[in-house]
C-alpha positions in Angstrom: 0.0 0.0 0.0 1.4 3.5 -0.8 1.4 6.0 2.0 0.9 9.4 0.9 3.7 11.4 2.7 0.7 14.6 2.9 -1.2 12.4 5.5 -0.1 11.2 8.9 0.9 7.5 8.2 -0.8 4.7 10.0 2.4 2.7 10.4 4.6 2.4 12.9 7.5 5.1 13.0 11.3 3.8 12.2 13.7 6.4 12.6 16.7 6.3 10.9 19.9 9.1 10.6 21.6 10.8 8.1 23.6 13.6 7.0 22.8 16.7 4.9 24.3 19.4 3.0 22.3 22.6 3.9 23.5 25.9 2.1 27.2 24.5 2.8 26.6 23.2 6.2 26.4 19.5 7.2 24.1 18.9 10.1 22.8 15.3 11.4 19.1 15.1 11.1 16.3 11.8 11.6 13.8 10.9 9.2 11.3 8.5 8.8 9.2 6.7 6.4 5.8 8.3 5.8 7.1 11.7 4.8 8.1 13.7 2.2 11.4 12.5 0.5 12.2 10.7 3.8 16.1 9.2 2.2 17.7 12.1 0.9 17.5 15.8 0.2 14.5 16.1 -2.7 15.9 17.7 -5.9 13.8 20.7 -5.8 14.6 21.8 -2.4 17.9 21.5 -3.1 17.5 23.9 -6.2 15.4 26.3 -3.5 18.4 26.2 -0.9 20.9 27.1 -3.4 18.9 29.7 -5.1 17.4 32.1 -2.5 19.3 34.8 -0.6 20.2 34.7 3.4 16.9 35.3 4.4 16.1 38.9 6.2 13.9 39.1 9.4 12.7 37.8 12.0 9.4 35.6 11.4 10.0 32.5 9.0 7.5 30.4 7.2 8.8 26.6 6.0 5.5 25.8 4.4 5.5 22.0 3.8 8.6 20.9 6.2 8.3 17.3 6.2 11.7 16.0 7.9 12.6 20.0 8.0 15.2 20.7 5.6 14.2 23.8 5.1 13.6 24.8 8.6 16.6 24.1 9.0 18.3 26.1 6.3 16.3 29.8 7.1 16.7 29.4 11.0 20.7 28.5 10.1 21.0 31.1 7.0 18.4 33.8 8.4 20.7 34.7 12.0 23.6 36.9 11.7 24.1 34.9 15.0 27.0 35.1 17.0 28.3 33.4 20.4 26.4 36.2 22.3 23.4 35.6 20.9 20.3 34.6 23.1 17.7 31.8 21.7 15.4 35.1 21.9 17.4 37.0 19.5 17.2 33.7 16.6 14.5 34.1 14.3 11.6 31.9 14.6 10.9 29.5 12.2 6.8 28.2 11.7 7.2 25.2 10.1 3.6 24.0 9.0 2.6 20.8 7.8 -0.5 18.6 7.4 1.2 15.4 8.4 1.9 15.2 11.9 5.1 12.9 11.8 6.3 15.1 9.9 6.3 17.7 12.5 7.5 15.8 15.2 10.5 15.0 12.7 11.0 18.8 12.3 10.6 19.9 15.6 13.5 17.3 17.2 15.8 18.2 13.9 15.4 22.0 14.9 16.2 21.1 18.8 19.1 18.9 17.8 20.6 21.9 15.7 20.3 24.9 17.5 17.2 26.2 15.7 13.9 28.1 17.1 11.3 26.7 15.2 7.5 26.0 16.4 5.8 23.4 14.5 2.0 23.3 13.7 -0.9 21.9 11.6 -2.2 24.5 9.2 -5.8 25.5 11.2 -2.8 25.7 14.7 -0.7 28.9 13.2 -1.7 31.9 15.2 -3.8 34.3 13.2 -1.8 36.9 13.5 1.4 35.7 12.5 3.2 37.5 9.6 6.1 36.3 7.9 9.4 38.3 6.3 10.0 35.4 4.9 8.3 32.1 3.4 10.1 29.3 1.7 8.6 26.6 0.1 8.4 23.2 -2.2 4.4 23.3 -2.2 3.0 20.4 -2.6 2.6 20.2 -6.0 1.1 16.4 -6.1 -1.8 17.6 -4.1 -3.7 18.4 -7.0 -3.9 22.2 -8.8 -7.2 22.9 -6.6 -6.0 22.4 -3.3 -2.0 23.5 -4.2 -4.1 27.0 -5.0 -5.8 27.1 -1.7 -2.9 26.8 0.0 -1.1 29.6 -1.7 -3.5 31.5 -1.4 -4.1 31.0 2.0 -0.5 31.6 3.1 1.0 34.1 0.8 -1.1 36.7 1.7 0.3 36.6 5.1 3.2 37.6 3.9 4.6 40.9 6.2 4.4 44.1 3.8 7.9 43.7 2.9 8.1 40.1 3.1 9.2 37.7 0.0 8.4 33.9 -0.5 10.3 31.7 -2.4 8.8 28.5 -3.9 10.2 25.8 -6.3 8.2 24.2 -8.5 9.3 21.4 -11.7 8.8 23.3 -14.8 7.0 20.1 -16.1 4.8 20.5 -13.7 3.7 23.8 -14.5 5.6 26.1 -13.2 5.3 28.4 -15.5 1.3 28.6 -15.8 1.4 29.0 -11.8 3.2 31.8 -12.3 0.6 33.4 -14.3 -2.1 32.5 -12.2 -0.6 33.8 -9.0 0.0 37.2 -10.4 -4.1 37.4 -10.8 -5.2 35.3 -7.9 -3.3 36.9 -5.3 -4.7 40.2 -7.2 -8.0 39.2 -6.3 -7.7 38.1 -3.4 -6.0 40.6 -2.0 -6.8 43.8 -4.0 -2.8 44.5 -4.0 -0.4 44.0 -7.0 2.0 41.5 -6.5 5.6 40.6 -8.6 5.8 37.0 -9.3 9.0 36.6 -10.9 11.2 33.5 -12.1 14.8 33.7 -10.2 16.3 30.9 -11.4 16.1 27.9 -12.9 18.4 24.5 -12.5 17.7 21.1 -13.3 14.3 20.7 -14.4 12.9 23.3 -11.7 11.9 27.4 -11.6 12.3 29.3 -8.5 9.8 31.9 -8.1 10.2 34.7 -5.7 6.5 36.3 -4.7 6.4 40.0 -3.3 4.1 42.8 -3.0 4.7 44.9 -5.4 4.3 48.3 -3.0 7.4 46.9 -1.5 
C-alpha cells in the first residue's frame, strides 16, 4: 500500500539518521518513512536552498517541512548569530505541515541543531502571525485545486515587505502557476504582487513572490 507522505501515516515510525548538505553546512538530522522525500534531500529543495538569498527578518514560514530541511536552512542562514546571541534573539521558524510525523521529525531536527522553530498543523498557526520570509516546495502532487488554496491561504500573510520563495518542476507547470498567482493573489487581496522566475536549475523554476508596494 502506498502511503501518501501529505497524510499522517498509520504505520509504525522507524527512525533512521543521516547527514545533509544545507546551504554549505552539514548537520545530522532523523527521518522516517511516511514523509516527504524521507532518504535524501529532494531535488527541488535542493535547487530552492541554493537559489534564494540569506533570508532577512525575524518571522519564518517553512510551508511544507516534512523532515525540516528547510527549517533548518532559514533558521541556520536567516541569524547573523553570533556566540552572544540569546535563543530570543534567533528568528523563529513556523514550520507548518499537514502530516503530523512530519512535524514531530522537524521539531527534534530544529532542537538537535540549534534552531527556534515552532511546528503546527495548518488550522494551529496563530492568526496573526506575519512572515518576512516564506520558503517553500508546495506540494505540488496535491492536486492544482487544493496546491491554489494553499497559496493563497499563506501568501497573503506575507509581512508588507516580506518575500516567499517556492520551487516548482517546470514540467509540472511552473510556469502557468506563475501566471495564475499574479491574478489570484490580485483578487484576493486587492494589491499587485511581482511573481517573478529567479532561477532555474535542473528541471525546476524558483519563483520569488512579493508585494509589489514593497
Amino acid at each position: 500500500m502506498t502511503v501518501h507522505y501529505f497524510l499522517t501515516p498509520e504505520t509504525p515510525e522507524q527512525r533512521t539518521q543521516m547527514q545533509v548538505e544545507l546551504r554549505g553546512r552539514t548537520v545530522s538530522v532523523v527521518t522516517s518513512a511516511g514523509v516527504f522525500s524521507p532518504k535524501a534531500l529532494d531535488k527541488g529543495t535542493a535547487v530552492l536552498l541554493e537559489s534564494a538569498p540569506d533570508p532577512a527578518g525575524s518571522e519564518f514560514l517553512d510551508l511544507g517541512c516534512g523532515w525540516g530541511p528547510i527549517t533548518l536552512a532559514l533558521g541556520l542562514s536567516g541569524a547573523n548569530l553570533s556566540t552572544e546571541s540569546t535563543d530570543d534573539d534567533a528568528p523563529r521558524v513556523t514550520a507548518v505541515d499537514v502530516n503530523e510525523r512530519s512535524l514531530a521529525l522537524t521539531r527534534d531536527n530544529a532542537a538537535a541543531n540549534g534552531v527556534r522553530a515552532e511546528t503546527y498543523l495548518p488550522e494551529d498557526v496563530p492568526a496573526e502571525r506575519r512572515f518576512d520570509v516564506i520558503w517553500s516546495n508546495p506540494p505540488i502532487r496535491v492536486g492544482k485545486e487544493a496546491l491554489h488554496q494553499i497559496l493563497l491561504q499563506w501568501l497573503p500573510r506575507l509581512s508588507p515587505d516580506g518575500v516567499a520563495w517556492l520551487v516548482v518542476q517546470k514540467n509540472l507547470g511552473a510556469d502557468s502557476l506563475q501566471k495564475w498567482l499574479v491574478t489570484a493573489l490580485a483578487e484576493a487581496t486587492g494589491q499587485s504582487w511581482d511573481v517573478k522566475r529567479s532561477a532555474t536549475s535542473k528541471g525546476f523554476r524558483v519563483l520569488a513572490v512579493s508585494r509589489k508596494s514593497r
